[in-house]
C-alpha positions, 0 to 999 in steps of 0.5 A, a space after each residue: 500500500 505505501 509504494 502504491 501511495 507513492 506511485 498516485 502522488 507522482 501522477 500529477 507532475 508525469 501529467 504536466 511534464 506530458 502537457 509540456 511535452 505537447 507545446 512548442 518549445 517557444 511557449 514552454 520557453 517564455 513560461 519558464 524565463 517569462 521574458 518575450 522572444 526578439 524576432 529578427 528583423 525580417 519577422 518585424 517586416 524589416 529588411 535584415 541587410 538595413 539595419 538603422 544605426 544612430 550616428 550621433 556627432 558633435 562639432 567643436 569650434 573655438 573662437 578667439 574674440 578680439 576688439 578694435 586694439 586686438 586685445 582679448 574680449 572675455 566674459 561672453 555668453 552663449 547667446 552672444 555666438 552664432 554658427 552657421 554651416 553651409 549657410 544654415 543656422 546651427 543650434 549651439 548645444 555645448 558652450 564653454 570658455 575653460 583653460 584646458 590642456 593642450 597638445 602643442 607642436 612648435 614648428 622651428 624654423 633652422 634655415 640659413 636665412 634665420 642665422 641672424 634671428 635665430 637668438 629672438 626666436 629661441 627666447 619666443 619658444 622658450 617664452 611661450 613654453 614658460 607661459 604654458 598650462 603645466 598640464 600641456 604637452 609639447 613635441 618639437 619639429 625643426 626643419 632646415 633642408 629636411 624636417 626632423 621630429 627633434 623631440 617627441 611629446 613631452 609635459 617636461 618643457 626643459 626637455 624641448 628647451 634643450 632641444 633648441 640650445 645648439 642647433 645651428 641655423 643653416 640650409 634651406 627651408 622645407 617649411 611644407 614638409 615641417 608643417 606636414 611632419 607636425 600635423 602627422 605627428 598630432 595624430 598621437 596627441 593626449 587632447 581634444 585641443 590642438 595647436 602647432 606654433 609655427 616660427 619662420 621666416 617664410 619663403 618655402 623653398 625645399 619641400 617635398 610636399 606641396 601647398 595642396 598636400 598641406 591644406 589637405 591635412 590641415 582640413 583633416 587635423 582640427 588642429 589650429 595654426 599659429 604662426 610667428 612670422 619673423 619677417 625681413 622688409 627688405 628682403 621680403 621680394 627676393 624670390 617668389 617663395 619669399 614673397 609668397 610666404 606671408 600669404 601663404 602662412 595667413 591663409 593656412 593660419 585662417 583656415 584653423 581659426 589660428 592667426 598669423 603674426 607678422 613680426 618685423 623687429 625681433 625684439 618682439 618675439 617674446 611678446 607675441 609669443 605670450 600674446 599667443 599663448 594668451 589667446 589659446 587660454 582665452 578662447 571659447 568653445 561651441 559645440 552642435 550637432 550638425 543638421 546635416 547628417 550625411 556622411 560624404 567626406 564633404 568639406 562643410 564650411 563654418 562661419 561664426 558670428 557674433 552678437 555683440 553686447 549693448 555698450 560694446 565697440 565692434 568686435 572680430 571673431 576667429 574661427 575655423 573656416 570649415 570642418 571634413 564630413 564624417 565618411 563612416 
């Protein structure tokens, strides 16, 4: 009698294992987890090859605001910007004018025609080091016939001051080959924020890269241009790339949002290097999320313009002009 007990009571759980037995496997499935099945998309009526992705980006623009004298203007709100890409109004959705560290390359010009200024323009680099965030980071280029990455990135500032120390002025001036060393070798920098400085005389004359091959990797960098331009005036016309150098080194610097500086008398370089150093910790930043949102690789052109407070005198902006469109 007892194992006949036994036996009755295991009746009722042989007939629900039988029950489960006869269900689909899906219901038995959600039952037990009581989570509900994904369908794939091709059960949802969608086509698997097409799957939607959200690419959500967001450009950054610094802006230097400047009045009539060129001196820095702070204290200014979001309200006070506008952007506009290709034309169309952008919403301004980040806004900020912080000092934040920065990844710096110092682009050194060691050109025989820089033998009688090269003494100013150590004293500029050095100045501009001393004025630094100590969160910075630097890496050098020097170029003479050939450009060399003379010190690699670094927060230790007497490390590139050293650099800098004994290094003759002597040979030709491949200026577009320093400039394009200096963008590659931003690629490995630490921060969002970057800047080359630039310390030339101008006048490119022994370049393998070209103007061209320059512009395209400045348009790729987001990285801005600043230039010390240790100019001569009366030597400014001997040759075509003498000439031309001056403009050529504005319209790059332009193209950042960075500037050139045009230095006649040698005595001023430490000056405008503090000036620069100055601008970079007083800039404002604005960010937005394109309404365009293709992927084409396009350049899209950037304008920022102001609103200039009651009370105010007229005020310059300088932003970078344009930015390369994503292509993936």
């Amino acid at each position: 009698m007892q194992s006949l007990r036994t036996n009755w009571t295991r009746w009722p759980l042989l007939l629900a294992l039988a029950v489960c037995a006869l269900l689909p496997f899906s219901a038995v499935a959600h039952r037990m987890d009581q989570k509900p099945s994904v369908r794939a998309p091709e059960e949802r009526g969608q086509d698997s090859s097409k799957s939607i992705r959200t690419v959500v980006s967001l450009v950054l623009v610094n802006a230097t605001v400047a009045d009539p004298v060129d001196r820095f203007v702070t204290g200014l709100e979001k309200q006070n910007f506008r952007v506009f890409e290709d034309g169309r109004e952008q919403e301004i959705v980040s806004f900020s004018s912080e000092d934040v560290p920065i990844s710096i390359g110092i682009i050194f010009d060691m050109s025989g025609s820089m033998s009688d200024k090269i003494g100013r323009a150590r004293e500029a680099a050095v100045q501009f080091l001393k004025t630094a965030n100590p969160r910075d980071e630097f890496f050098m280029v020097s170029f003479n016939d050939r450009a060399q990455l003379t010190s690699h990135f670094t927060s230790n500032v007497e490390e590139v001051q050293s650099r800098m120390v004994f290094m003759p002025a002597k040979g030709q001036t491949a200026l577009l080959d320093a400039i394009y060393l200096g963008l590659s070798e931003m690629r490995s920098a630490s921060y969002r924020k970057r800047a080359l400085l630039v310390i030339s005389d101008g006048g490119d004359n022994h370049s393998r890269y070209n103007e061209r091959d320059v512009r395209d990797l400045l348009k790729e960098a987001d990285c801005q241009l600043y230039v010390m331009g240790v100019f001569d005036k009366r030597d400014m016309a001997r040759t075509y790339e003498e000439l031309y150098g001056p403009t050529l080194l504005s319209e790059l610097a332009e193209m950042t949002g960075g500037r050139l500086f045009p230095v006649f008398n040698v005595n001023e370089l430490p000056d405008i290097a503090s000036k620069i150093s100055a601008e970079l910790r007083n800039q404002y930043v604005l960010g937005y999320k394109p309404s365009d949102t293709g992927r084409s690789g396009a350049w899209r052109k950037i304008k920022v313009k102001l609103v200039v407070p009651k009370g105010l005198p007229p005020l310059s902006v300088y932003a970078k002009t344009g930015y390369r469109a994503p292509t993936e």
